[in-house]
N, C-alpha and C positions, 0 to 999 in steps of 0.2 A: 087383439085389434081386429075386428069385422072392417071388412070394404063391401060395399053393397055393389048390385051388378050395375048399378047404373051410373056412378062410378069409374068403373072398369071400361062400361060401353064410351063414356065419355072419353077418360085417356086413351082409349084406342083411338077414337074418330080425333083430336085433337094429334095423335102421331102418325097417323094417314097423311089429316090435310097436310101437315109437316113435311113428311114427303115427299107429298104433290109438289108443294111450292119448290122444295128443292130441287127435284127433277125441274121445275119451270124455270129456276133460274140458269140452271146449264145448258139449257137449250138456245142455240145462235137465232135470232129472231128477227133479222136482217136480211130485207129483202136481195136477194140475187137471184138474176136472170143468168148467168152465163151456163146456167143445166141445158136452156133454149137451144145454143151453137151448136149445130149438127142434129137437130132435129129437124121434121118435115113440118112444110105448115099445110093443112088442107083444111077444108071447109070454108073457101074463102069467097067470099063474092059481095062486093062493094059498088054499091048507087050511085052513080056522079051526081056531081054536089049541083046541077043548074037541068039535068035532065034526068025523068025520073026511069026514062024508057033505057037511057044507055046503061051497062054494068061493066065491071069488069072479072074477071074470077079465077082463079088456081091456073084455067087452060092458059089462059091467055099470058099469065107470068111463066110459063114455060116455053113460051115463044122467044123471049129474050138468054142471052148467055146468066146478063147479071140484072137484075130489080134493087133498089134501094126503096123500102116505103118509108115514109118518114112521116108523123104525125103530127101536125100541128094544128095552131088556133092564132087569130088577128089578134087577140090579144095577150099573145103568149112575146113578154121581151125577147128571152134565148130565141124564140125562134125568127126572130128578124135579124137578130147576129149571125146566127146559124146559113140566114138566106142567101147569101153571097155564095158560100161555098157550094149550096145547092145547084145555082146557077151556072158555077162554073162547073159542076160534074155535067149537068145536061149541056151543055152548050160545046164540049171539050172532048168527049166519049163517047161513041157511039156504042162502046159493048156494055153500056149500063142503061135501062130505063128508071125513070123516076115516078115512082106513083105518091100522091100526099094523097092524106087520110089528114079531112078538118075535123078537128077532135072537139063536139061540146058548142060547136060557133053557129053564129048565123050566118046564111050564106049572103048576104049583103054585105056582110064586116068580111069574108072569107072573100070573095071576088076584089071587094077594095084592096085589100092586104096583097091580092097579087098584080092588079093592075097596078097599084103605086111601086113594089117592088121589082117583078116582070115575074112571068109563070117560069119556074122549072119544071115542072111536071107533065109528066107526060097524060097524066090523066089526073083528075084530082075529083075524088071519092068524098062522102059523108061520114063521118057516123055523131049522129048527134046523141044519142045515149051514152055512147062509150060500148057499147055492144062488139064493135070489133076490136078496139081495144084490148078487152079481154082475153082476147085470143093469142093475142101478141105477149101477152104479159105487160101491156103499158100499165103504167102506173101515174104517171106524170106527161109532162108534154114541154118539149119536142124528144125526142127517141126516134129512133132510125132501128131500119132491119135489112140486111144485104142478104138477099137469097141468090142463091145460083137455078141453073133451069131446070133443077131436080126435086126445086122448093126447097132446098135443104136451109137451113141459117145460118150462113160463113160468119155473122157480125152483128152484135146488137150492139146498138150506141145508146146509152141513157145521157139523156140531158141535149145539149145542142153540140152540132157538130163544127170543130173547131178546126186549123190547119194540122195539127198532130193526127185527129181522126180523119180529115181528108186527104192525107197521103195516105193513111193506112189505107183505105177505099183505095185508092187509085191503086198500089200495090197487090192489094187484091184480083182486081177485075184485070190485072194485065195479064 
């Protein structure tokens, strides 16, 4: 019985890709942010969403004890359920600032969404590409990020934050 090499080159290539695939299947492929907690964030500097001259950046969240950025859009639902409790941390705390990052929106729909709800923020930034996003590890929107004034990241919140996540905040920042 002859096998020719090509053949042979095939069942090799054929138990390779084999496994490839099986290595690909044991692999977790699920995104998770919690690597972020206790990392620093720099490179930060964000354009308010109505002037193009003001910014804010890295120094200036080191001014505060605690930052919460929280990223939203006018037409994000979660984050109009989310808004109440935004409110009540700005309005409730002083050892927290709140910065919003409008993620993807127009800033016409983005002013409406705060004048009809009331501002928490203490500053509210752009990013219409998603460009800082990235940096955050967003993926989705609304998500939150509690930094301390060392930049560090005490607390990422995916999704919209709810009374279980707003007492963990408040516990936090006491």
């Amino acid at each position: 019985m002859k096998i020719s090499i090509s053949k042979i080159i095939i069942f090799i290539f054929i138990i390779f890709s084999l496994f490839i695939f099986w290595q690909g299947l044991k692999k977790n492929n699920s995104y998770d942010t919690k690597s972020l907690i206790g990392s620093r964030i720099s490179n930060f500097e964000l354009i308010e969403i109505n002037n193009d001259d003001q910014y804010i950046s890295e120094k200036d969240l080191k001014k505060n004890k605690f930052t919460l950025i929280n990223f939203f859009a006018s037409w994000c639902s979660p984050c109009r359920a989310e808004h109440k409790y935004l409110l009540n941390l700005s309005g409730k705390n002083k050892k927290i600032k709140i910065i919003g990052i409008n993620f993807k929106d127009k800033k016409k729909n983005a002013n409406n969404f705060l004048k009809e709800l009331g501002n928490p923020y203490n500053f509210v930034g752009r990013d219409l590409k998603g460009r800082n996003s990235i940096l955050f590890g967003i993926y989705g929107i609304p998500e939150s990020i509690l930094v301390d004034n060392n930049l560090i990241i005490i607390k990422k919140i995916v999704g919209p934050i709810d009374e279980t996540q707003y007492d963990e905040i408040l516990q936090l920042i006491k």
